[in-house]
MIDO-71825 format. One record per residue (C-alpha): residue number from 1; residue in one letter; x, y, z. Coordinates in nm, 3 decimals, always signed. Each point is the difference from the previous one (the first is absolute). Example, Ala and Ser with C-alpha at 12.3 -4.5 7.8 and 13.67 -1.06 7.14 Angstrom:
# MIDO-71825
pt num->1 | residuo->A | px->+1.230 | py->-0.450 | pz->+0.780
pt num->2 | residuo->S | px->+0.137 | py->+0.344 | pz->-0.066
***
This chain:
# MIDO-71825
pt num->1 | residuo->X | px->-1.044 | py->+11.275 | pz->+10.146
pt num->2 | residuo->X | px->+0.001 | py->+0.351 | pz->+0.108
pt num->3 | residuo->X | px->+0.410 | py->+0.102 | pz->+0.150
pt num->4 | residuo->X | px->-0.137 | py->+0.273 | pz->+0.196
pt num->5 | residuo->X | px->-0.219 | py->-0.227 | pz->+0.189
pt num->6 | residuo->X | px->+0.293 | py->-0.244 | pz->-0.009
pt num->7 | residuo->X | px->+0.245 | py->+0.283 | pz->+0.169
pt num->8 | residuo->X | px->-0.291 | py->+0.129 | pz->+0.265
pt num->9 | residuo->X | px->+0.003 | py->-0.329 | pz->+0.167
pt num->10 | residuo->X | px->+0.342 | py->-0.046 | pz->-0.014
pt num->11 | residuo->X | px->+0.050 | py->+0.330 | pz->+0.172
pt num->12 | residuo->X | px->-0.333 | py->-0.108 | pz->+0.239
pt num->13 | residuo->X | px->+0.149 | py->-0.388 | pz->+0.054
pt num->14 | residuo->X | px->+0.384 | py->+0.066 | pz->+0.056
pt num->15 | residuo->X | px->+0.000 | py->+0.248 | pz->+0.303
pt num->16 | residuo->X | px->-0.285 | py->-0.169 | pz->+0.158
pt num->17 | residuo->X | px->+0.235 | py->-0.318 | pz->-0.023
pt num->18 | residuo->X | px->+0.281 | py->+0.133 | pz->+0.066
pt num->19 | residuo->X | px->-0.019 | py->-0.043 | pz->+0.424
pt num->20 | residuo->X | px->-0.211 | py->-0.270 | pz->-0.064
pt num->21 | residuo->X | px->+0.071 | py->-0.370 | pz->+0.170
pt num->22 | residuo->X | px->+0.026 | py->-0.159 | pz->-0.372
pt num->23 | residuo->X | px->+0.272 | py->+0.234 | pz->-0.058
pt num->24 | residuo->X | px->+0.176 | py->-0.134 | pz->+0.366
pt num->25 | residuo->X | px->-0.098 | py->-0.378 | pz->-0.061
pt num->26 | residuo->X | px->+0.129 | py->-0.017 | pz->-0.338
pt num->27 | residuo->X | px->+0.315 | py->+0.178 | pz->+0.122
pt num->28 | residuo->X | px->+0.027 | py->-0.270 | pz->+0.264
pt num->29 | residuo->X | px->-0.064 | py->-0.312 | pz->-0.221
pt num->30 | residuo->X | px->+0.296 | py->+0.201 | pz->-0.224
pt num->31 | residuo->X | px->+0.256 | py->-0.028 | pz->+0.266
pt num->32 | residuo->X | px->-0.080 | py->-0.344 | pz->+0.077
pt num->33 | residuo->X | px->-0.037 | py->-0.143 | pz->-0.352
pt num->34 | residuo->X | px->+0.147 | py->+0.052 | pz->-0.396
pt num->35 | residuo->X | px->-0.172 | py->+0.341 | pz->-0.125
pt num->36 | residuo->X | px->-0.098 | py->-0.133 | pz->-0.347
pt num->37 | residuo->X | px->-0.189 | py->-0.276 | pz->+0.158
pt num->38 | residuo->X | px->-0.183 | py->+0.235 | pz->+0.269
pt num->39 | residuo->X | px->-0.057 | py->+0.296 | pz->-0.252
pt num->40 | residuo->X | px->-0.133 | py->-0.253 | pz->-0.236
pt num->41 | residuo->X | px->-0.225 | py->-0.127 | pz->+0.267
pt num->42 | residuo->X | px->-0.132 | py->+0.379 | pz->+0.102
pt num->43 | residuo->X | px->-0.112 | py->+0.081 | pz->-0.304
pt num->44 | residuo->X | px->-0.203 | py->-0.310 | pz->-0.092
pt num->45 | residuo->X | px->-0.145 | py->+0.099 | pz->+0.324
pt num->46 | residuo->X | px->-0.075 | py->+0.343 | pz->-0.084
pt num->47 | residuo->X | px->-0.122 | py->-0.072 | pz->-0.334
pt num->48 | residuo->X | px->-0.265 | py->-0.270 | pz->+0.192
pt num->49 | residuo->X | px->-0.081 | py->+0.296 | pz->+0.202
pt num->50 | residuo->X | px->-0.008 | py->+0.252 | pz->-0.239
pt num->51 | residuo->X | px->-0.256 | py->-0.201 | pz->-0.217
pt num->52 | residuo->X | px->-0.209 | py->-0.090 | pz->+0.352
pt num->53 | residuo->X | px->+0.046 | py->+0.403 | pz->+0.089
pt num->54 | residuo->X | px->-0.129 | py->+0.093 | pz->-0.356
pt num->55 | residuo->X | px->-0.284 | py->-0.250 | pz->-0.032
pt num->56 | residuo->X | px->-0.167 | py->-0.097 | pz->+0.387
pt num->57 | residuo->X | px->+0.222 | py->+0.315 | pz->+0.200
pt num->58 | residuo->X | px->-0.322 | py->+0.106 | pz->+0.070
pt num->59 | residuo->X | px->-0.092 | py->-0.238 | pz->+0.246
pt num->60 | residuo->X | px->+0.246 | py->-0.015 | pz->+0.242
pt num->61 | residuo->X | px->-0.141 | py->+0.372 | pz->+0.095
pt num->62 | residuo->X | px->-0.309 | py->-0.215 | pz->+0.105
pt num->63 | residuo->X | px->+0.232 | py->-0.165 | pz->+0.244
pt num->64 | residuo->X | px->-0.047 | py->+0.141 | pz->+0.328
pt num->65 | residuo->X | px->+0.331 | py->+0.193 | pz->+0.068
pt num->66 | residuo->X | px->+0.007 | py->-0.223 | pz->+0.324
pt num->67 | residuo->X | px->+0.038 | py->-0.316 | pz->-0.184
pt num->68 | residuo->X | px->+0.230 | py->+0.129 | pz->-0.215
pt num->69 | residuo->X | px->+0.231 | py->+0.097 | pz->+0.291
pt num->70 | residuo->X | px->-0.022 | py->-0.317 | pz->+0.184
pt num->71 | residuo->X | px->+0.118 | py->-0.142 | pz->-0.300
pt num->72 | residuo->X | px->+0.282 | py->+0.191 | pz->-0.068
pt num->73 | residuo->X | px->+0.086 | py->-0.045 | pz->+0.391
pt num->74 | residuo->X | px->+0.003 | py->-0.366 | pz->-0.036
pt num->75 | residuo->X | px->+0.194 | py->+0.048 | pz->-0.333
pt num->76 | residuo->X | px->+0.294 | py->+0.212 | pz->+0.163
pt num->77 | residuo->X | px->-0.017 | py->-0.199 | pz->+0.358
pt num->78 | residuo->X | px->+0.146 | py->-0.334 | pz->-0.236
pt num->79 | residuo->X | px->+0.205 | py->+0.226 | pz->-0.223
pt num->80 | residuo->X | px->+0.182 | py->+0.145 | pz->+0.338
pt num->81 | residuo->X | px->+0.031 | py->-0.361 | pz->+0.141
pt num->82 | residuo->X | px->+0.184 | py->-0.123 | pz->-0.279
pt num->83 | residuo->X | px->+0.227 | py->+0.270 | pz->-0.067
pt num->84 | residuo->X | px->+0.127 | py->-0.006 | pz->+0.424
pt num->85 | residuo->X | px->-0.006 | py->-0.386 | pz->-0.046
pt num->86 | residuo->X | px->+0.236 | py->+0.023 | pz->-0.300
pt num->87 | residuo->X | px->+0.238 | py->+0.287 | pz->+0.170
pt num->88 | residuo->X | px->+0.114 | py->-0.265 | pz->+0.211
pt num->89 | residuo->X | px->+0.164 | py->-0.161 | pz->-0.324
pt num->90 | residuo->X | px->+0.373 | py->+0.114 | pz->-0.082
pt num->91 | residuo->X | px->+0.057 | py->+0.183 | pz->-0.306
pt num->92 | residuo->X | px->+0.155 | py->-0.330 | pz->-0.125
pt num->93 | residuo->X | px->-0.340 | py->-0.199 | pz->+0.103
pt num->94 | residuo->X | px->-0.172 | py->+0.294 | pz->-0.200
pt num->95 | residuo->X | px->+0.218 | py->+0.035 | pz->-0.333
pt num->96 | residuo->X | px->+0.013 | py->-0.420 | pz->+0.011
pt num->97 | residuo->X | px->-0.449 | py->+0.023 | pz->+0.033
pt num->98 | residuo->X | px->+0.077 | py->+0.244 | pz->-0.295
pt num->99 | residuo->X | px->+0.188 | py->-0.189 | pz->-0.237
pt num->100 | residuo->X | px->-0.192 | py->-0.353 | pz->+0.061
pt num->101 | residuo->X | px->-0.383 | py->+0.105 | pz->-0.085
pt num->102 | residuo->X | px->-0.024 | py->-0.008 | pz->-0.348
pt num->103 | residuo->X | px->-0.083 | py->+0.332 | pz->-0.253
pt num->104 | residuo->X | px->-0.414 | py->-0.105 | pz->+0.015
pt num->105 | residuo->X | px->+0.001 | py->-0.119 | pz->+0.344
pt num->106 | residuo->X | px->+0.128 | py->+0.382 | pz->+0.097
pt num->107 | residuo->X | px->-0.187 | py->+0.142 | pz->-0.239
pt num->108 | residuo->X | px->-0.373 | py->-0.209 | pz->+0.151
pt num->109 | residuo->X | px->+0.076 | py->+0.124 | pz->+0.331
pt num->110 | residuo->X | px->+0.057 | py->+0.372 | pz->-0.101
pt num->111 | residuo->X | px->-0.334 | py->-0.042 | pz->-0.191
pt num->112 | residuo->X | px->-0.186 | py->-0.164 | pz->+0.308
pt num->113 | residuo->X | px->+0.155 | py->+0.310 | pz->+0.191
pt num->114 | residuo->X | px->-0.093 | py->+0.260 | pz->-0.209
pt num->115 | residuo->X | px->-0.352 | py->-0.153 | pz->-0.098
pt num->116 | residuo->X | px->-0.125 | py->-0.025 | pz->+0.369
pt num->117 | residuo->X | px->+0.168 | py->+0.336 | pz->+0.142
pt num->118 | residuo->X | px->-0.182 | py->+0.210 | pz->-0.351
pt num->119 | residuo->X | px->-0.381 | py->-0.129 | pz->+0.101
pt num->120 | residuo->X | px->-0.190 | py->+0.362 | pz->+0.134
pt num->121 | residuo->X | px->+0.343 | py->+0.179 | pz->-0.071
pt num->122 | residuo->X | px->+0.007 | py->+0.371 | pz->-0.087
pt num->123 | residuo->X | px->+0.063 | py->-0.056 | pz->-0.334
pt num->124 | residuo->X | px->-0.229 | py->-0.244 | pz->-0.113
pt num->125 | residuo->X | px->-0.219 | py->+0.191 | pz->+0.173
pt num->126 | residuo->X | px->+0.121 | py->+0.301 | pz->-0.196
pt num->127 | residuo->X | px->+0.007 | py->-0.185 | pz->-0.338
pt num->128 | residuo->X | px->-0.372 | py->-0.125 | pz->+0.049
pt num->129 | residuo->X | px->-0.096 | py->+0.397 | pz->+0.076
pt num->130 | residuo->X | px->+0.202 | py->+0.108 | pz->-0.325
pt num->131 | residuo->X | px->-0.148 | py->-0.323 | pz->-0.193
pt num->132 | residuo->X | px->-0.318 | py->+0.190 | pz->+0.113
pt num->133 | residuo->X | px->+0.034 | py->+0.331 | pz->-0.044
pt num->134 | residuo->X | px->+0.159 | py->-0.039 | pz->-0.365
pt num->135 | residuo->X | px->-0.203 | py->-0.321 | pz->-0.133
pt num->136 | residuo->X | px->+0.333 | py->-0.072 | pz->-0.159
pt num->137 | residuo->X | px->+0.155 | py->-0.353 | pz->+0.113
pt num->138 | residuo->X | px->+0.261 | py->-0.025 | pz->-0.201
pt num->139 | residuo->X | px->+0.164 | py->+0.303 | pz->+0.083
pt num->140 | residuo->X | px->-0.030 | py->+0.014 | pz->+0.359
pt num->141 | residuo->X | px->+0.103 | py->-0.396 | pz->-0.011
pt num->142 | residuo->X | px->+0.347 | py->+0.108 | pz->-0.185
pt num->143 | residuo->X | px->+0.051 | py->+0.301 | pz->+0.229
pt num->144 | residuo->X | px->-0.073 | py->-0.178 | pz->+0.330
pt num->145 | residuo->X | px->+0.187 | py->-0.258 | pz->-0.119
pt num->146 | residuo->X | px->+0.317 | py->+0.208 | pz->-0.099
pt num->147 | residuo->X | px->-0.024 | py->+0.204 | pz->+0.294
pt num->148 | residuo->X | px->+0.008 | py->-0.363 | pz->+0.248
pt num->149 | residuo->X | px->+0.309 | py->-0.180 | pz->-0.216
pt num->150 | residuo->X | px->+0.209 | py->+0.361 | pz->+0.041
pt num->151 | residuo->X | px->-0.081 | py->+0.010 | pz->+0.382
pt num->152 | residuo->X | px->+0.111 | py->-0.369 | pz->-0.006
pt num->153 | residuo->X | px->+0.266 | py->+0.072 | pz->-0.218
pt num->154 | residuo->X | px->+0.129 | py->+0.207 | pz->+0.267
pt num->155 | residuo->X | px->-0.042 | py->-0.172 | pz->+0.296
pt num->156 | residuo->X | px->+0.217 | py->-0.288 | pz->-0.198
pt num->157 | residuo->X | px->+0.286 | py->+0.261 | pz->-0.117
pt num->158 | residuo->X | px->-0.027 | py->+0.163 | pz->+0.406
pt num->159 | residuo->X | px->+0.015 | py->-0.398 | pz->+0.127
pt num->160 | residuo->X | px->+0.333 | py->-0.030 | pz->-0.176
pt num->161 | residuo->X | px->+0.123 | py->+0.301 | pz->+0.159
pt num->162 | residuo->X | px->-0.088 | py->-0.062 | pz->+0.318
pt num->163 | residuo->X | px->+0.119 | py->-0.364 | pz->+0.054
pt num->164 | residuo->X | px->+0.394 | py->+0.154 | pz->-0.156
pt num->165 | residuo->X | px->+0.012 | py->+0.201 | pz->+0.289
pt num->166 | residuo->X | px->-0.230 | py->-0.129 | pz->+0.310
pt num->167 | residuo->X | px->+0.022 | py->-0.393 | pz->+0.092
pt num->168 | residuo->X | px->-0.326 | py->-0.209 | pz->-0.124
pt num->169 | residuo->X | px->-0.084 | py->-0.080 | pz->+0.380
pt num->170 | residuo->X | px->-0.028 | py->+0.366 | pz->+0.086
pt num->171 | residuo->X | px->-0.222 | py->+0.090 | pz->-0.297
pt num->172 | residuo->X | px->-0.236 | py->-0.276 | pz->+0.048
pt num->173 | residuo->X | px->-0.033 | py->+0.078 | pz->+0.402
pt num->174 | residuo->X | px->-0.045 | py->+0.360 | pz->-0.146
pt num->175 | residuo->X | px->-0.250 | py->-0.138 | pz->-0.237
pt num->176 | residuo->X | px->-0.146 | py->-0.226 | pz->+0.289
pt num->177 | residuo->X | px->-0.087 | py->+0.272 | pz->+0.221
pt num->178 | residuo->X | px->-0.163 | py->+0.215 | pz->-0.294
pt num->179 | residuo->X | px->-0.240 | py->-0.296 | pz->-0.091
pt num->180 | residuo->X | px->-0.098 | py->-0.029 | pz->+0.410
pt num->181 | residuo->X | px->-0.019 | py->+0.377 | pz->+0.030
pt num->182 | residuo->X | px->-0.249 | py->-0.002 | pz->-0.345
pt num->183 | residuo->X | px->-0.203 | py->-0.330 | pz->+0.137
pt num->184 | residuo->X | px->-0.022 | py->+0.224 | pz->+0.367
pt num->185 | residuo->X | px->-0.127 | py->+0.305 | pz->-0.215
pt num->186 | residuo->X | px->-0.276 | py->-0.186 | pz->-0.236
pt num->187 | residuo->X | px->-0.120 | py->-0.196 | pz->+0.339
pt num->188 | residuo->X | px->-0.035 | py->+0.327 | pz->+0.133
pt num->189 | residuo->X | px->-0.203 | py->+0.112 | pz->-0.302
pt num->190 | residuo->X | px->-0.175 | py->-0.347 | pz->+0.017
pt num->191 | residuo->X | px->-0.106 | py->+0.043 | pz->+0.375
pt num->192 | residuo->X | px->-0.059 | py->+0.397 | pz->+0.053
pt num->193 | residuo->X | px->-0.152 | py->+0.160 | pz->-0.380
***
């Protein structure tokens, strides 16, 4: 394993993550659900994606970038429909949702998340291109890898935050809006190249 491959795509991975929709979705599922459970959850997601962004990242730039948006359209239409449907829930409704699903439950739903909003993502796309460019796996696995948990990391810590100081409703109408506005942008992308 070579650490300055390692630390190039963590310093490639993390800012192109950084206003990224995994870092707002797992920041969401974080205010709605235990943090352990959803970080937990993230990661097993970004390792999947990591290995799939090391080994076959390649292909998805085969995918015509039309596809691709019309899939991420669809993906953040649903996202934005569930997040307005559950701002209609009082915080009570929300923290009682939180403390009934159970530590793997949360954590399967963060992965399902996280797994279906990485596919054609910046930084898999980015992690296939360094896989490429350095013919070192390994390395560029462990950096993308590091770079996605700290980004999710973050988003868990800033979740916390947020839901101290704003009510739950608000942040997931906030949130609700964000994943419409994104699914209006990649239709865009999807209909007009």
């Amino acid at each position: 394993m070579n650490l300055t491959i390692v630390l190039t795509t963590v310093l490639v991975v993390f800012p192109v993550e950084l206003p990224d929709k995994t870092l707002l979705a797992t920041l969401v599922l974080s205010t709605r659900y235990r943090k352990r459970a959803v970080l937990l959850g993230v990661s097993a997601a970004f390792a999947v994606q990591c290995v799939i962004g090391v080994t076959a990242g390649q292909l998805l730039t085969l995918l015509p970038e039309r596809v691709v948006a019309g899939i991420v359209a669809v993906l953040f239409g649903v996202g934005a429909v569930i997040l307005l449907r559950g701002s209609e829930e009082s915080d009570d409704e929300i923290t009682q949702a939180r403390a009934v699903r159970s530590p793997l439950a949360i954590a399967a739903t963060s992965f399902g998340v996280i797994f279906a909003a990485e596919w054609g993502d910046a930084s898999q796309l980015a992690t296939a291109a360094l896989t490429a460019r350095y013919q070192d796996p390994l390395s560029v696995f462990v950096g993308s890898f590091a770079a996605l948990v700290g980004v999710a990391t973050l988003a868990v810590v800033l979740g916390g935050v947020i839901t101290r100081r704003v009510p739950l409703r608000l942040v997931q109408r906030a949130a609700g809006v964000l994943f419409a506005a994104f699914a209006l942008l990649a239709l865009w992308e999807a209909v007009h190249p």
